[in-house]
TILO-778091 format. One record per atom (N, C-alpha, C): x, y, z; residue in one letter. Coordinates in steps of 0.05 Angstrom, whole numbers, padded with zeros to 5 digits, always signed. Example, Ala and Ser with C-alpha at 12.3 -4.5 7.8 and 13.67 -1.06 7.14 Angstrom:
+00264-00114+00156a+00246-00090+00156a+00264-00066+00156a+00257-00045+00142s+00273-00021+00143s+00258+00001+00157s
END
This chain:
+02134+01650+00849x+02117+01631+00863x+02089+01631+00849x+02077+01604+00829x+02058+01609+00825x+02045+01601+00841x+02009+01604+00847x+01987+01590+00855x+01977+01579+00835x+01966+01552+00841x+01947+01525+00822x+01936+01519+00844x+01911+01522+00823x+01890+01511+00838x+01894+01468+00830x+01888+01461+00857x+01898+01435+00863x+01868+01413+00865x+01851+01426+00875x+01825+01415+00876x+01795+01428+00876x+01778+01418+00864x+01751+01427+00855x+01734+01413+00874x+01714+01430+00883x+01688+01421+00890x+01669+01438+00887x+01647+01423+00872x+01628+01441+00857x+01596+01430+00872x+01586+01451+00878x+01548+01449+00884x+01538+01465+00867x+01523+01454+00846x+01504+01475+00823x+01483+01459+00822x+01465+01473+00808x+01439+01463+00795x+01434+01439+00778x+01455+01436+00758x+01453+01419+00742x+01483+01393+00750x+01487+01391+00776x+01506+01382+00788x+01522+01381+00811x+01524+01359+00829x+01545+01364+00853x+01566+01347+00843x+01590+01359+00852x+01620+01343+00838x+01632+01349+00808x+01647+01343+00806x+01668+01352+00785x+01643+01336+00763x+01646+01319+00763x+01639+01295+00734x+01610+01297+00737x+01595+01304+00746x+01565+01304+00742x+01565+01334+00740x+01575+01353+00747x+01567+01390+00734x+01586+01383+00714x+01620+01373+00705x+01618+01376+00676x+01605+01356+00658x+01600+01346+00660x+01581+01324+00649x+01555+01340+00638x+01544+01346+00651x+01516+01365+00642x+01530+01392+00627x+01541+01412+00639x+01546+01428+00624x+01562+01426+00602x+01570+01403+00595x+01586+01394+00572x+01561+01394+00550x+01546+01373+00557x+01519+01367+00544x+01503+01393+00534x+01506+01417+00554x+01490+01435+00554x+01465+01424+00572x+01462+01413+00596x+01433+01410+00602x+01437+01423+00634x+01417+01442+00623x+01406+01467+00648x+01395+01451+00672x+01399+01469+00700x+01385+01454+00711x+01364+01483+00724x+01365+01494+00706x+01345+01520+00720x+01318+01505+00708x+01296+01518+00730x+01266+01497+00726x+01253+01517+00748x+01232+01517+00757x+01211+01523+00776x+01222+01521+00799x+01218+01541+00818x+01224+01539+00846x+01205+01527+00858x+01216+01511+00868x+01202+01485+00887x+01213+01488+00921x+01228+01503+00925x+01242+01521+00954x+01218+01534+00965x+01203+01542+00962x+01181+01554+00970x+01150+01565+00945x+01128+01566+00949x+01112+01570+00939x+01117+01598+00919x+01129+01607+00895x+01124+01617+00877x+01111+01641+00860x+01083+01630+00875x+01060+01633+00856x+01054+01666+00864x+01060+01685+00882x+01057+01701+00878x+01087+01723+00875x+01095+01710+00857x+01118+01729+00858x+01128+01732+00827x+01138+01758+00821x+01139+01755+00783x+01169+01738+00783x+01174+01725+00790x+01202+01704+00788x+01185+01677+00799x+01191+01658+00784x+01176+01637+00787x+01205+01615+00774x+01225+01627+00769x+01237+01596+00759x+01272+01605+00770x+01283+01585+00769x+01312+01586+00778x+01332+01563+00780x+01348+01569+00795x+01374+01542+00792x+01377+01535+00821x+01358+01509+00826x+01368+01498+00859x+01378+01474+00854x+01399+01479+00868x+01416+01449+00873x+01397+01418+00894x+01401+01400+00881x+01379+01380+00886x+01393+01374+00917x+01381+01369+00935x+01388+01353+00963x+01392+01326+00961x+01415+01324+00971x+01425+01290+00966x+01432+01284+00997x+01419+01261+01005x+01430+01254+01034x+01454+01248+01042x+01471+01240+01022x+01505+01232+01017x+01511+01255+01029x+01500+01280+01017x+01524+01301+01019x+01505+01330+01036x+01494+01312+01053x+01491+01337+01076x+01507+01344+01100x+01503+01368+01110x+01527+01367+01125x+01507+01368+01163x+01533+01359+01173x+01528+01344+01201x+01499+01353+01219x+01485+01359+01233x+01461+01361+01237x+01464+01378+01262x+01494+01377+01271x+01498+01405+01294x+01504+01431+01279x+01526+01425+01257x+01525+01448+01242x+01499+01460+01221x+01470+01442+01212x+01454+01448+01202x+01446+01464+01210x+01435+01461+01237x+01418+01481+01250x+01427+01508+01260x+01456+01501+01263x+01466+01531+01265x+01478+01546+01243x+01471+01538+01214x+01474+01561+01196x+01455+01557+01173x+01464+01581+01150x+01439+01580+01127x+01449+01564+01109x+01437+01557+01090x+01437+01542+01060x+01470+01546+01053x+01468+01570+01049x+01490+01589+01036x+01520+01569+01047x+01516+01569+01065x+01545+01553+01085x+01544+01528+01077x+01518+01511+01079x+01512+01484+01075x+01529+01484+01049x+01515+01492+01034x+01536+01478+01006x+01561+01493+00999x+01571+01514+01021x+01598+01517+01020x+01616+01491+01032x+01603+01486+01054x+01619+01468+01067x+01612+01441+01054x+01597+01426+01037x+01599+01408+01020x+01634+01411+00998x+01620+01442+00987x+01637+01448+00969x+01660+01432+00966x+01665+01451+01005x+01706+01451+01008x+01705+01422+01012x+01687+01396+01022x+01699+01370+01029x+01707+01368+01001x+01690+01365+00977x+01693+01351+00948x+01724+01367+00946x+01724+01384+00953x+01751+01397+00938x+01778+01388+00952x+01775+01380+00979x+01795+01376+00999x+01799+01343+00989x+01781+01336+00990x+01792+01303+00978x+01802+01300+00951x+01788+01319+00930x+01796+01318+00899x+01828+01320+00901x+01831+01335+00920x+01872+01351+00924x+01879+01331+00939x+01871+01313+00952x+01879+01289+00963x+01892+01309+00988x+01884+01323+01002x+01893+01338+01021x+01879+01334+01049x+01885+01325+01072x+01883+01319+01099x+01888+01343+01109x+01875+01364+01125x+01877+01389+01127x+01890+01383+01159x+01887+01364+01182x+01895+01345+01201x+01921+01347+01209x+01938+01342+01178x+01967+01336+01184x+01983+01361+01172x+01968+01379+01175x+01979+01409+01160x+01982+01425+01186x+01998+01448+01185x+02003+01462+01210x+01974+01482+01200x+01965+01483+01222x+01935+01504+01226x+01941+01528+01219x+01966+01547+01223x+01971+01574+01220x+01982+01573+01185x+01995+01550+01180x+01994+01552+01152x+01966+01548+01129x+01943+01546+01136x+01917+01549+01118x+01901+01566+01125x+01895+01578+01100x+01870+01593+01108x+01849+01584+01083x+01823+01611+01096x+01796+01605+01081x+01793+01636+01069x+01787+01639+01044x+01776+01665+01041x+01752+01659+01017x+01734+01663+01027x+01711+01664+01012x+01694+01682+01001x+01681+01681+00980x+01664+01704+00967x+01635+01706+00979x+01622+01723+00984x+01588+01729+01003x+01581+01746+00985x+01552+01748+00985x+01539+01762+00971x+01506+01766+00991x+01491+01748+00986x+01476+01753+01004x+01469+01750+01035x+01485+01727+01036x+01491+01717+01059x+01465+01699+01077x+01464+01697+01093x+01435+01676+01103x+01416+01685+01100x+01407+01694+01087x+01382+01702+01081x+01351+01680+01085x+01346+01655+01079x+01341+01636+01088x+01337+01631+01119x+01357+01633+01130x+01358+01622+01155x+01341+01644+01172x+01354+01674+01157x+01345+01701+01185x+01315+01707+01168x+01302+01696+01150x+01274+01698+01150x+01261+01678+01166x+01273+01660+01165x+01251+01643+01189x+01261+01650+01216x+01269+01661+01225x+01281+01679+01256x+01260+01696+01252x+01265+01717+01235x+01240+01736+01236x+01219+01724+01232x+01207+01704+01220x+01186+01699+01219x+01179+01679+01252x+01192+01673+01265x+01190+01668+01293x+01186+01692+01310x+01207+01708+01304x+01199+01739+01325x+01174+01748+01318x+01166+01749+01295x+01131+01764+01301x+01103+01739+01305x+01117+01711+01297x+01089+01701+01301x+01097+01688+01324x+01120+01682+01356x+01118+01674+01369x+01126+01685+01391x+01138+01711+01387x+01162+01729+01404x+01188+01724+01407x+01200+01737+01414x+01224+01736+01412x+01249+01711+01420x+01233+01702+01447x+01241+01676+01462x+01248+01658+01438x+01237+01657+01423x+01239+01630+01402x+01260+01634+01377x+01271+01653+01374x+01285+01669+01351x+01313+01653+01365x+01326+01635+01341x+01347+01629+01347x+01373+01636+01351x+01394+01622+01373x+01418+01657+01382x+01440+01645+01355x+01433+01631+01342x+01448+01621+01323x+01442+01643+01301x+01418+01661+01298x+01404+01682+01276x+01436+01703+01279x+01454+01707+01303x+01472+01722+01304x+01498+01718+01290x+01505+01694+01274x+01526+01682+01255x+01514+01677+01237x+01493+01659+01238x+01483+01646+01210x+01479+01659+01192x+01468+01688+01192x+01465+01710+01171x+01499+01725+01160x+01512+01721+01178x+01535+01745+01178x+01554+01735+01155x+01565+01753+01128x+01571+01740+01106x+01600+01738+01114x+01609+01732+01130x+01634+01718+01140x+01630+01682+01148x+01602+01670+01158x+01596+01662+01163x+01609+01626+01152x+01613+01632+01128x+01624+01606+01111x+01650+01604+01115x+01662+01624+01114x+01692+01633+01123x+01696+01615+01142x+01683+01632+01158x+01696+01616+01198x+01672+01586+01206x+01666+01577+01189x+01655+01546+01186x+01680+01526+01181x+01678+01549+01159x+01708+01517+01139x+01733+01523+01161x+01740+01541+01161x+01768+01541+01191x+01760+01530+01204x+01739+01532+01212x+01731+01513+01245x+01739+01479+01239x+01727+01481+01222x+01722+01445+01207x+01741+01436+01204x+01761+01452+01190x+01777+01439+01174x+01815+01448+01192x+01805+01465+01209x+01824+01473+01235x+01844+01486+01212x+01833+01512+01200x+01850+01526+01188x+01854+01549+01197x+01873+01564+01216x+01870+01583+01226x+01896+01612+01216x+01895+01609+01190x+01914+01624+01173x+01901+01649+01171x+01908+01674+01164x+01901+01686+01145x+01872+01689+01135x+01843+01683+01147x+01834+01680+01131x+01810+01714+01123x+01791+01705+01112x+01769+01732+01102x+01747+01721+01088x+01730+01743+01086x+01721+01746+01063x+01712+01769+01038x+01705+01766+01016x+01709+01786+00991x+01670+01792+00983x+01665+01816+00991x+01641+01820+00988x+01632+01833+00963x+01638+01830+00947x+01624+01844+00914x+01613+01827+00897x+01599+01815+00916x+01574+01806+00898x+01589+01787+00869x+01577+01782+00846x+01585+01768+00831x+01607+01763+00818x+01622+01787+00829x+01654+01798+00823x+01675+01773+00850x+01656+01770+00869x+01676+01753+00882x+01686+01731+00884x+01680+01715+00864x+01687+01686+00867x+01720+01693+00859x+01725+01710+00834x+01739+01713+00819x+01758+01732+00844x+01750+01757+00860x+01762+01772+00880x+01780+01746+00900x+01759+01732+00920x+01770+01717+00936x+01799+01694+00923x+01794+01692+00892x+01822+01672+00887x+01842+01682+00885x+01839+01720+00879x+01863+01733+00872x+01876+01740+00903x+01859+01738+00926x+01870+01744+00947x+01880+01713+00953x+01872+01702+00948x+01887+01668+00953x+01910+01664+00937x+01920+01672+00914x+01941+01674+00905x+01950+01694+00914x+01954+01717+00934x+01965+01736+00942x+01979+01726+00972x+01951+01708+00980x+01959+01691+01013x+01991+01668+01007x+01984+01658+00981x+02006+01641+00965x+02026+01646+00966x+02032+01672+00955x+02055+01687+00952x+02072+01701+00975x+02050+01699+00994x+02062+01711+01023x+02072+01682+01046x+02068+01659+01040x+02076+01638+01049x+02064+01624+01061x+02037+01626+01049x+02008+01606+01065x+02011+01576+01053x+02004+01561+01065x+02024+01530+01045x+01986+01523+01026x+01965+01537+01045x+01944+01521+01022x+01923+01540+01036x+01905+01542+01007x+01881+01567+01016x+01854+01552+01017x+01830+01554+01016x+01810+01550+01000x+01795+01567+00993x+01793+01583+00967x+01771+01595+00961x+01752+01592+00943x+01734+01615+00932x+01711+01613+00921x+01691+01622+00931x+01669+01604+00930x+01644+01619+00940x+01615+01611+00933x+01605+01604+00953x+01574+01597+00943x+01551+01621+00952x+01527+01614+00950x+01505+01632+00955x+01482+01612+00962x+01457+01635+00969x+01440+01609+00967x+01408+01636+00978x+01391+01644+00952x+01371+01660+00959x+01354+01649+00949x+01346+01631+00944x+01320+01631+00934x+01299+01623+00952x+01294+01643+00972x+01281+01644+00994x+01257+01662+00982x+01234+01668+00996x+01219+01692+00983x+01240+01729+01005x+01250+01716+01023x+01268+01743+01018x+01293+01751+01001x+01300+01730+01000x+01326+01732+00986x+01323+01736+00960x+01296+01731+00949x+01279+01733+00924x+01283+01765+00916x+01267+01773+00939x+01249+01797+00932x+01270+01813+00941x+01297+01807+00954x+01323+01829+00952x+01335+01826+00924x+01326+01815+00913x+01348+01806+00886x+01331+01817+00858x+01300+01820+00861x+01286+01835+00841x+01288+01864+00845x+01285+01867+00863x+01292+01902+00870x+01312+01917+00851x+01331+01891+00847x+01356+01909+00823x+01344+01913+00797x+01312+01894+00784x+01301+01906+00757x+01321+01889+00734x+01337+01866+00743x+01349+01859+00732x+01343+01825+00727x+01322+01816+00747x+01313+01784+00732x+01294+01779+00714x+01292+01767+00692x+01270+01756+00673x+01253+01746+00678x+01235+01763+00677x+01195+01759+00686x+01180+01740+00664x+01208+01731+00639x+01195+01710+00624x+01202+01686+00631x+01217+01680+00650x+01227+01655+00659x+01247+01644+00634x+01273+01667+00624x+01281+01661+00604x+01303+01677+00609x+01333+01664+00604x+01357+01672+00611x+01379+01671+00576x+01370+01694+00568x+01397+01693+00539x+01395+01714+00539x+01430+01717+00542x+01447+01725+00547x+01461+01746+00518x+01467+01763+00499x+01478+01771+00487x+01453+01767+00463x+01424+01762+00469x+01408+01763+00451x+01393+01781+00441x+01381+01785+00426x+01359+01803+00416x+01326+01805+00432x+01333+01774+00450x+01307+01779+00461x+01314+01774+00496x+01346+01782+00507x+01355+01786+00520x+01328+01801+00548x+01322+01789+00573x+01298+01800+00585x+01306+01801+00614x+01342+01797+00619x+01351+01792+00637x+01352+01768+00656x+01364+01763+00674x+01374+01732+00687x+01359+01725+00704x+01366+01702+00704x+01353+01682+00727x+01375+01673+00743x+01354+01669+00777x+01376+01670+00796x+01385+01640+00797x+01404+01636+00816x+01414+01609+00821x+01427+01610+00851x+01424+01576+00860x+01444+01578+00880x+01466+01559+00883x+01491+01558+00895x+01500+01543+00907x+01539+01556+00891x+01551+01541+00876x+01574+01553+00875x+01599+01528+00873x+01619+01541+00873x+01649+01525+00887x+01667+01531+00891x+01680+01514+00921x+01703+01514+00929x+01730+01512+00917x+01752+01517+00918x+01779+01504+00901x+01794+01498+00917x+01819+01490+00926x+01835+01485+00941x+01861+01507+00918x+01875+01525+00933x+01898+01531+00921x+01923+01521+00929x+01938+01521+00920x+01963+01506+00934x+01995+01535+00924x+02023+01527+00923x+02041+01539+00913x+02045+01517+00894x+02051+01515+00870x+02053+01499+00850x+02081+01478+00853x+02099+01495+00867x+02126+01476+00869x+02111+01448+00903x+02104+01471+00919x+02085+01445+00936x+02071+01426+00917x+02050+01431+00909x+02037+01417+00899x+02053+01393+00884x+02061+01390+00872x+02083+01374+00848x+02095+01361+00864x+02111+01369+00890x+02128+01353+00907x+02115+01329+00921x+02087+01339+00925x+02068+01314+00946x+02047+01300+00922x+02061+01307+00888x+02039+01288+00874x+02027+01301+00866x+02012+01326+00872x+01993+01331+00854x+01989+01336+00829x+01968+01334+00810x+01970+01344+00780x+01947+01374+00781x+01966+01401+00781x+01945+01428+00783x+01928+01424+00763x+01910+01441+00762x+01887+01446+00737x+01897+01466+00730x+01902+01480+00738x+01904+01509+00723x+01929+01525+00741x+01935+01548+00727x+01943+01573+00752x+01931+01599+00748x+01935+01604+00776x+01930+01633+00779x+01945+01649+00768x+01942+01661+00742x+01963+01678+00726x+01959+01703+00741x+01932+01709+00733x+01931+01739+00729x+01900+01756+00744x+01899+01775+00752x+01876+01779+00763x+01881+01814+00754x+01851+01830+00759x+01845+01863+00746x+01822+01866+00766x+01817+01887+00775x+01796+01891+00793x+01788+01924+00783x+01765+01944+00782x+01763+01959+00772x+01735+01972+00793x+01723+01991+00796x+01698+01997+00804x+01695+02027+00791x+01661+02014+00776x+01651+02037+00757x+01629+02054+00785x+01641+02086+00774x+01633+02104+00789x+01598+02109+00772x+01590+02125+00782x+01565+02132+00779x+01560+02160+00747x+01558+02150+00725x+01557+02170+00713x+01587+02175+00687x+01606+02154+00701x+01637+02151+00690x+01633+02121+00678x+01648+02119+00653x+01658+02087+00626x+01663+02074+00649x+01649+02058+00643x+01652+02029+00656x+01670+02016+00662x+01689+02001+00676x+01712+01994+00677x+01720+01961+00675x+01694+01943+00654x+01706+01920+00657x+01726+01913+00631x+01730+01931+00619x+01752+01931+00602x+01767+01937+00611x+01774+01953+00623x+01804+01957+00641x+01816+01935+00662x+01790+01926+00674x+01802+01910+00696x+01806+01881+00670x+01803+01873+00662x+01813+01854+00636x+01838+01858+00627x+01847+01883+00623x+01875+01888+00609x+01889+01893+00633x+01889+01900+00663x+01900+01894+00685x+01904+01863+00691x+01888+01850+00683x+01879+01826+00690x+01908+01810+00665x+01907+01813+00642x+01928+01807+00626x+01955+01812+00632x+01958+01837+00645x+01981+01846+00640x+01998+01836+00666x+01982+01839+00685x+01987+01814+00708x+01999+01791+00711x+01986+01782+00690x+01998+01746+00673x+02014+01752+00655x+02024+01769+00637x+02040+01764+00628x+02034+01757+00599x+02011+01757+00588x+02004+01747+00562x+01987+01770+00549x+01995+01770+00521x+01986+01784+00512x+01954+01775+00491x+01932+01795+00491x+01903+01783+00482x+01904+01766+00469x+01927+01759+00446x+01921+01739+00428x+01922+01719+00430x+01935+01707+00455x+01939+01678+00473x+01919+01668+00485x+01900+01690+00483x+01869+01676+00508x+01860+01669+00479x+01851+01632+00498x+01839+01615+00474x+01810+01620+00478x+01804+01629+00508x+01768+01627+00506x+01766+01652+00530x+01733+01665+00527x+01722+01677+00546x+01701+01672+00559x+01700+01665+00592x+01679+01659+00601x+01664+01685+00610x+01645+01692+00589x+01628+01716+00600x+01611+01724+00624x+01605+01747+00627x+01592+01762+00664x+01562+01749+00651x+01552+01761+00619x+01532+01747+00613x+01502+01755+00627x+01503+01783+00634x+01483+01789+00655x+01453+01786+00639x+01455+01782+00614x+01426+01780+00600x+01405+01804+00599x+01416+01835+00597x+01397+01851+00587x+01417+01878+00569x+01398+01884+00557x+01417+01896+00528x+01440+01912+00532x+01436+01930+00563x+01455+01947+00562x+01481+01939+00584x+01472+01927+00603x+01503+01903+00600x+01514+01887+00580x+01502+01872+00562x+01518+01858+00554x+01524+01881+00528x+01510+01895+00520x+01524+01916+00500x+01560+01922+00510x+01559+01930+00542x+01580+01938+00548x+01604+01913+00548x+01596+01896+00567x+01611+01869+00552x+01623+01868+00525x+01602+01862+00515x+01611+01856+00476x+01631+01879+00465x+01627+01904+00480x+01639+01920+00470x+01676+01921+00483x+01673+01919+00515x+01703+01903+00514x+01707+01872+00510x+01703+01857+00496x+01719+01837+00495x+01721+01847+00461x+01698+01863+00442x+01711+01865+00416x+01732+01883+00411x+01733+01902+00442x+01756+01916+00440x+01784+01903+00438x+01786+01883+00465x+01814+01871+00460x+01812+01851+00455x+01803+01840+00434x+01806+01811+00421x+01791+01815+00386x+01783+01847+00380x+01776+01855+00356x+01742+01831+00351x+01730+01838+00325x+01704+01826+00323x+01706+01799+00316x+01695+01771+00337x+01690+01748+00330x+01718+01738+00331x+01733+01749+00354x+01764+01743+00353x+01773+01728+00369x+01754+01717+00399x+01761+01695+00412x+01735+01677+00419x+01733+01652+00421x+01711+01649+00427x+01695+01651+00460x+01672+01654+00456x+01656+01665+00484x+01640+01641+00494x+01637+01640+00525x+01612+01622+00527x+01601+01634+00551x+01583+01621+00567x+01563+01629+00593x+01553+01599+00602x+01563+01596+00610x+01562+01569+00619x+01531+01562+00642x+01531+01589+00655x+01519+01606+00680x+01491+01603+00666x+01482+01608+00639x+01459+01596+00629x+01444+01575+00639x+01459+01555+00646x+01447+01524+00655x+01461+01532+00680x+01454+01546+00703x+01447+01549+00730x+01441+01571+00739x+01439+01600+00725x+01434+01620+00731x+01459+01645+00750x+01456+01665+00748x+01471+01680+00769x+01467+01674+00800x+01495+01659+00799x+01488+01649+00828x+01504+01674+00847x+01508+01696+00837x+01521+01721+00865x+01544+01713+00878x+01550+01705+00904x+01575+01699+00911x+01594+01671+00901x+01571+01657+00895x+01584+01626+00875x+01586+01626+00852x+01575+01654+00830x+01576+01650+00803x+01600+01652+00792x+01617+01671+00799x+01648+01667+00780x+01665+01649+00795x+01663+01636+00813x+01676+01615+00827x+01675+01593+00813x+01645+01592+00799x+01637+01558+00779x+01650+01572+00750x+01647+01589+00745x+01660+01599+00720x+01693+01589+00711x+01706+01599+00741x+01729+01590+00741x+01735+01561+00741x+01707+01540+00753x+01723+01514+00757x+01710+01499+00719x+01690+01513+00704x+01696+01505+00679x+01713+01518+00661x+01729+01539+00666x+01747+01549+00652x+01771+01522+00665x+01769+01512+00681x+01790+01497+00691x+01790+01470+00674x+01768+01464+00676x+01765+01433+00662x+01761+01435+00631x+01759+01466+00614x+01757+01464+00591x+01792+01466+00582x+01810+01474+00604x+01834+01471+00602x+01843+01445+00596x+01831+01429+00627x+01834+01398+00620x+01822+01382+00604x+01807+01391+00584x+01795+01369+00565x+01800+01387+00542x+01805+01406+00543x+01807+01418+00512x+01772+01419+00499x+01756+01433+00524x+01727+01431+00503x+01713+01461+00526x+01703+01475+00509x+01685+01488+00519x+01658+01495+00515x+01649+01496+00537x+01616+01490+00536x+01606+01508+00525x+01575+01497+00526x+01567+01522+00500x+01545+01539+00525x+01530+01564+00512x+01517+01581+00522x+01483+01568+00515x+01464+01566+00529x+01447+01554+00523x+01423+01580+00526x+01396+01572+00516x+01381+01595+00522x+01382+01617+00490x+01408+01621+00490x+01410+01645+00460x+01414+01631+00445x+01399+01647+00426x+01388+01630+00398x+01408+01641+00380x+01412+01669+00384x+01418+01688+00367x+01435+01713+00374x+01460+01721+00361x+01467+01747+00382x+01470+01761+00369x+01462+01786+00380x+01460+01811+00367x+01478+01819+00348x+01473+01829+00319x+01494+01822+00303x+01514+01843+00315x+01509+01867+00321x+01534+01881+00317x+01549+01883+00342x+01547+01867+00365x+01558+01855+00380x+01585+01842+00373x+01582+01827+00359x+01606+01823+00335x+01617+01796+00353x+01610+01777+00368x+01623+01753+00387x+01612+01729+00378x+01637+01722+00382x+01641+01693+00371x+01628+01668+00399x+01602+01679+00405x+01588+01656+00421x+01584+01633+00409x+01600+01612+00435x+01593+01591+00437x+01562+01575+00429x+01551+01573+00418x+01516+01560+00421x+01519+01528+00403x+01500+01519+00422x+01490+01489+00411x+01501+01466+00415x+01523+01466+00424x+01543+01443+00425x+01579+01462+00439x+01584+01436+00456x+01612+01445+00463x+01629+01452+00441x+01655+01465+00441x+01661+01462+00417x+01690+01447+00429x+01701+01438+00415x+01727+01425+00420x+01757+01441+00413x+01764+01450+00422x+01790+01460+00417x+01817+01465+00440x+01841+01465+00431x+01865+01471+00456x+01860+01492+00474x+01856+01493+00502x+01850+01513+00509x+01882+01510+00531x+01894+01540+00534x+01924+01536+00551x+01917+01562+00566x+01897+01589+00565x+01892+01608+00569x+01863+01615+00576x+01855+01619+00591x+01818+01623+00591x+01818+01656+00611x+01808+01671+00604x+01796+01697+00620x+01766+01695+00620x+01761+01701+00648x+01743+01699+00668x+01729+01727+00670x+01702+01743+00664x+01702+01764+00667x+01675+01761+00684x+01678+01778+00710x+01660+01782+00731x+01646+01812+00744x+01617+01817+00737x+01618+01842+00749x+01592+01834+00774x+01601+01854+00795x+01577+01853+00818x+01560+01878+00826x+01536+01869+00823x+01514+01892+00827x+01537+01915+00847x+01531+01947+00836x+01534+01971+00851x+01566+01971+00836x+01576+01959+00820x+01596+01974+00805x+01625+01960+00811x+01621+01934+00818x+01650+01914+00822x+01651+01900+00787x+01676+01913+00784x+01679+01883+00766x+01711+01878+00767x+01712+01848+00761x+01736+01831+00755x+01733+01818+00733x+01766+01805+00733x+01769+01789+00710x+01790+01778+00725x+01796+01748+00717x+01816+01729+00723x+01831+01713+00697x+01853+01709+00699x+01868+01694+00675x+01878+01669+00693x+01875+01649+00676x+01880+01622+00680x+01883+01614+00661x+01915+01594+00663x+01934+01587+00641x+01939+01555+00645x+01950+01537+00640x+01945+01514+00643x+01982+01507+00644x+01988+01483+00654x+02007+01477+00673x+02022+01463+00649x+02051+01453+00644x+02054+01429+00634x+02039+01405+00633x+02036+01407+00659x+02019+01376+00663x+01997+01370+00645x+01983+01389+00645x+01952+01396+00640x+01948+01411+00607x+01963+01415+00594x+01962+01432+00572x+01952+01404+00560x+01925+01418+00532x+01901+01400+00518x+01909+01405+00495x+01901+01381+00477x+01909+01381+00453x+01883+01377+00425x+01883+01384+00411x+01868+01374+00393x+01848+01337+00394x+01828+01334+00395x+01819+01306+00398x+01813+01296+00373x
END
């Protein structure tokens, strides 16, 4: 029984929807810029990736007020993705769907202005909605409500590791007889708390500068927003029409202990062996890409392990929107999806230059064009999660030379 993913819906920085985020990230055009979410000016992070507000695609004004950002453009997400699959969630039995989604920081947004009501007005005014809106289940049991999916559902909390976590449990819901999942995962901090939880790690660029595998590598810049997918069972899918993007081959999950080798090479060769294919079949790698010397040292050092030096090509797509935490390997996965379907992968923007003895065959300057039938996904989350995901491409969907 495979899982294919059946439908995309994307909220990023440099795009909402399939054709306007690959469109720009094809191009290479970033949409990280100055935080304009709140005043800035005293904080050593001053730039990032916010998704623009479009009145088309806000969501209903009972559910606004009772949750944070983070949900808002989850629940955009899943509509773009539920219609892309041409799927009516209505005429589906309710116990057959579920939601499992990736959290990371969770409302952060919403439960600063609660607190900022409890001390400057008392408590009376602190909204009883501050009791869900924050809770990183919160997107989860939105989209069931909405979408009357009452399967199976969860969510996968490891941080940047979960976009990639929550699909392998949706191909797992697949395989146990769920007829359709939705996962993925958005985020949404660029609050001044959600800020100043996210510098604490010593890990964002105080130059307002995100490259990735460089020499002048200064660490990342944050982002928000993410995407939904629709999963389906592949023999469903096909029977009611659909054309999949991809499948769920393969998934590796690993967690580095304190002081013990790192384990995102392992969870990679879990991740392969899963699917069924051996390293020399992955046409491309979409990198974790964390942007400071001694992660991506570790990176460079597994993917030159199993794919040898300059042996598959790499990109970071995450450049032009930043580490978005619970939505970043979720968008990873939906351009590993579309570089399946067009046969092009984006390039890494920001690095000029990569460290030579890194030895990787990065993407820079321009997409490059080639057959892609194989893509691995590699994800790690602050405190020692990492994944990797394999996604292989369908009959339908296999790309050819242009």
């Amino acid at each position: 029984m495979a899982a294919v993913v059946t439908g995309i819906g994307v909220t990023a920085p440099n795009g909402v929807g399939i054709d306007e985020y690959w469109a720009a990230t094809l191009a290479g055009r970033s949409g990280l810029g100055p935080i304009t979410r709140f005043d800035p000016g005293r904080y050593r992070i001053q730039v990032g990736g916010e998704v623009t507000d479009r009145g088309d695609l806000r969501v209903p004004g009972r559910l606004a007020v009772q949750t944070d950002r983070w949900s808002h453009l989850g629940v955009i997400a899943a509509g773009l993705a539920l219609a892309d699959a041409t799927v009516t969630p209505a005429f589906l039995p309710e116990y057959e769907m579920a939601v499992v989604t990736a959290s990371s920081s969770g409302g952060t947004e919403f439960g600063q202005k609660e607190i900022e009501k409890l001390w400057s007005k008392g408590p009376q005014h602190v909204s009883a909605y501050q009791s869900i809106a924050w809770f990183y289940a919160a997107t989860t049991g939105q989209l069931s409500i909405k979408h009357g999916m009452r399967g199976p559902s969860g969510v996968i909390c490891s941080e940047q590791a979960g976009g990639l976590d929550s699909l392998a449990q949706a191909r797992r819901l697949i395989r146990q007889g769920t007829r359709l999942v939705l996962g993925g995962g958005t985020d949404a901090s660029l609050s001044p708390y959600g800020l100043v939880a996210q510098m604490s790690t010593g890990r964002l660029s105080e130059r307002g500068e995100y490259r990735p595998f460089d020499p002048e590598a200064s660490g990342y810049l944050p982002g928000e927003g993410g995407a939904i997918v629709v999963v389906e069972d592949l023999a469903e899918a096909l029977s009611r029409g659909a054309v999949p993007y991809g499948v769920i081959a393969g998934h590796g999950a690993t967690f580095d202990v304190a002081g013990r080798e790192p384990g995102l090479r392992r969870a990679a060769e879990l991740a392969l062996a899963d699917a069924g294919v051996p390293a020399s079949t992955v046409d491309v790698v979409f990198a974790d890409a964390v942007g400071l010397p001694a992660p991506d040292r570790v990176e460079a050092d597994a993917i030159r392990a199993l794919f040898g030096p300059h042996g598959v090509p790499v990109t970071a797509p995450k450049t032009m929107t930043g580490r978005m935490y619970g939505g970043g390997s979720s968008l990873d996965v939906v351009a590993a999806l579309l570089a399946i379907r067009d046969g092009a992968v984006p390039p890494t923007v920001g690095t000029t230059t990569v460290v030579p003895d890194y030895e990787l065959d990065l993407v820079l300057g321009q997409a490059r064009r080639l057959p892609v039938r194989t893509a691995l996904i590699l994800a790690r989350g602050w405190g020692g999660f990492n994944s990797a995901l394999v996604l292989t491409a369908t009959a339908a969907n296999e790309t050819g030379t242009e």
